[in-house]
N, C-alpha and C positions, 0 to 999 in steps of 0.2 A: 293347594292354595298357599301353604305355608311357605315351601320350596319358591314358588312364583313371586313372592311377598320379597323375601331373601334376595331375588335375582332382582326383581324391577324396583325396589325401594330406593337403593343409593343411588342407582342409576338417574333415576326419577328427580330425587329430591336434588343432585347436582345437576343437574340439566337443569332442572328450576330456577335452583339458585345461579347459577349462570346467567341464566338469561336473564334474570332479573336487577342481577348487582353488578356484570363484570363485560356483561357482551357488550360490543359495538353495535351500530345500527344494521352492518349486512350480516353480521355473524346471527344478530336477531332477526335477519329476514330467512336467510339461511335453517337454522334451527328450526324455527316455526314450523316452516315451510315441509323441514323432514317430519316433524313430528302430528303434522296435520296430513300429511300423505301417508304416514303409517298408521295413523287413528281409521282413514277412511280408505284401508286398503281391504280389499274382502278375505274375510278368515281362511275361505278356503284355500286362497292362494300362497299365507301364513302357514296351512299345513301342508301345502305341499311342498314348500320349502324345506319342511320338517323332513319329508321323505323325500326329497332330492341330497338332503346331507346325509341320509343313510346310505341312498343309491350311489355315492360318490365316493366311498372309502370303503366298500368291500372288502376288501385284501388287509384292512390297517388295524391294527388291534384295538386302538380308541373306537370302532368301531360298536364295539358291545357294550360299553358304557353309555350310546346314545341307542342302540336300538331298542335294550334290554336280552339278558340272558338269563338262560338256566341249564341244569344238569341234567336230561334225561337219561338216567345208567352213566356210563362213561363221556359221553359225549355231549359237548357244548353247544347246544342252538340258541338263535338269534331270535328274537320278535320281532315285532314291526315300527317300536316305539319305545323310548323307556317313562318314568318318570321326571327323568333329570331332561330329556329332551322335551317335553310334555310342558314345562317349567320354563324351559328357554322359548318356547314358542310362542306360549301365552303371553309371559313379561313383554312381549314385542306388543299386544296388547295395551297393558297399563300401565309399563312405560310415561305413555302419551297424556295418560290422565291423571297422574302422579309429575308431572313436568309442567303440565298446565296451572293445575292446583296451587303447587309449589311457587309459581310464578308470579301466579291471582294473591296470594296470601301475602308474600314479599312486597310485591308492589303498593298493598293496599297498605302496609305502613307508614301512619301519618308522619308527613315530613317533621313536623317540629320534633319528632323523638328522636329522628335522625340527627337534627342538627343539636339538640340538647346533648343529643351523646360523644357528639364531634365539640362541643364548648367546654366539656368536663375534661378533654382530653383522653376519651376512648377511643382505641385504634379500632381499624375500619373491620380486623378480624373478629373483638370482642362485641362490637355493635350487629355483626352477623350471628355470633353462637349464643348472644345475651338476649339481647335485645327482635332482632328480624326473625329468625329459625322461630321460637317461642312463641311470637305474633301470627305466623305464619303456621304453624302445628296444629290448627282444628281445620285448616284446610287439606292438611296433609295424611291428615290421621283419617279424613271424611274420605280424600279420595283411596287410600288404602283401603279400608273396610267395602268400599264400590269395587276396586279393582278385584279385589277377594271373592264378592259375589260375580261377578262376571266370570272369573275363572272356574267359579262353582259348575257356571249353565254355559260352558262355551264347548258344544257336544261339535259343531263345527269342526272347531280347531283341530280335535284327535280325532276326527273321520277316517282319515286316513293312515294314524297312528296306532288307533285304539285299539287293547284285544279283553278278552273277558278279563283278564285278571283273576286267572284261576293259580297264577303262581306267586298268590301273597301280595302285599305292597310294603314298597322299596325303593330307594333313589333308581338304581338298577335295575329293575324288576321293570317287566311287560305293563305298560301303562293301560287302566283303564279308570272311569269316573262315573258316577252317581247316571250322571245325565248320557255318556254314553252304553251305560248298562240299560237303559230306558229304550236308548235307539237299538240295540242289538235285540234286547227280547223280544223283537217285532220282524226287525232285517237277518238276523244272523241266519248264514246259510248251514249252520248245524243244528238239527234239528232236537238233538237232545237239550243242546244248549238253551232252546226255545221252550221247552216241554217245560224247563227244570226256573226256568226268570222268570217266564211268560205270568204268574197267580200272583209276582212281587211285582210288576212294574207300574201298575200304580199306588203302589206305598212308595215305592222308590220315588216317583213325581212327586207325590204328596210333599215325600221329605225333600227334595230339589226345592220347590217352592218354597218351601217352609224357612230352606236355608239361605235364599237368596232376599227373600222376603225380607227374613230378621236382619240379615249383614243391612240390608237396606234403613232397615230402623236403627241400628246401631250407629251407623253412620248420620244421620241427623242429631241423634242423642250425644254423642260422639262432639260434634260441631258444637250443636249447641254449650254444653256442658263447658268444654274449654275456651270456648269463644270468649264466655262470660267472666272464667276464673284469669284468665291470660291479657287477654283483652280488652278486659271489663265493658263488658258490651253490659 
């Protein structure tokens, strides 16, 4: 989540601000338009993108920083996912909802603050980092804590990617998650692997829910909280 945070936050919040202070009318029809097709494109086609960029550089040495490696004895194997790529795939996720937000927040700044800051002789940069960003920040902060929780439960996404994560966690490291250790103590085709999850996987749900739950609450408390102080709602 953190990692994913990192990757889809700037992206997010200038795509927002974009659109909302600088684009023209097709550059915003354009934008949109990418960013509502990636919102309602299905995950699973998302992860397989993930494993078509590993299937496509075999032979390249950046290759191990997206699959995930380790050392067994002398010799270096591959996984089927790392973290760092686990991270880029999801952000193609919240991205979308961090761009949106961002957009919804900027726009709903009442004009006359706009023009009060343009009569005082503020430039149209300091009306952005002063004034608009600030105003716009419990919308941004609400869709971050949402995006977080989605990242939490998005067992989808590393279907394809995900391995137990018996080698640690790491940017590097063989990706796995809360919510896909849930789907393998049921599916995984090794049995021990099944023997040994199988009495934890509904504490594991329990805590999934519990996590996506709170970011859920957090994120209203979140909005609320600075809407008020920022805003003065």
């Amino acid at each position: 989540m953190a990692a994913t945070t990192l990757i889809s936050l700037p992206i997010g919040v200038a795509t927002g601000v974009f659109l909302s202070e600088f684009a023209v009318e097709l550059q915003k029809r354009l934008i949109s338009f990418a960013t509502t097709a990636l919102r309602g494109i299905s995950a699973l086609l998302i992860a397989l993108a993930g494993v078509a960029v590993i299937r496509s550089g075999l032979d390249e040495q950046w290759l191990k920083y997206l699959a995930g490696f380790y050392f067994d004895g002398p010799t270096m194997r591959l996984g089927r996912g790392s973290f760092l790529l686990a991270s880029l795939v999801l952000s193609l996720l919240v991205v979308p909802v961090i761009a949106r937000a961002t957009q919804a927040g900027c726009a709903s700044l009442p004009r006359g603050m706009r023009e009060g800051s343009a009569a005082l002789g503020a430039s149209a940069e300091y009306t952005l980092l002063r004034i608009t960003l600030p105003w716009a920040s419990p919308n941004i902060l609400t869709s971050v804590v949402l995006g977080c929780a989605e990242a939490a439960g998005s067992v989808s996404v590393l279907l394809f990617i995900g391995g137990a994560g018996s080698r640690g966690v790491g940017l590097f490291s063989e990706t796995t998650s809360l919510a896909f250790a849930i789907f393998f103590a049921q599916f995984s085709p090794f049995k021990t692997f099944r023997d040994t999850i199988s009495p934890y996987q509904f504490a594991a749900a329990l805590e999934l829910l519990v996590l996506a739950l709170g970011l859920t609450v957090v994120a209203l408390v979140l909005k609320q909280r600075y809407a008020a102080r920022l805003q003065g709602a």
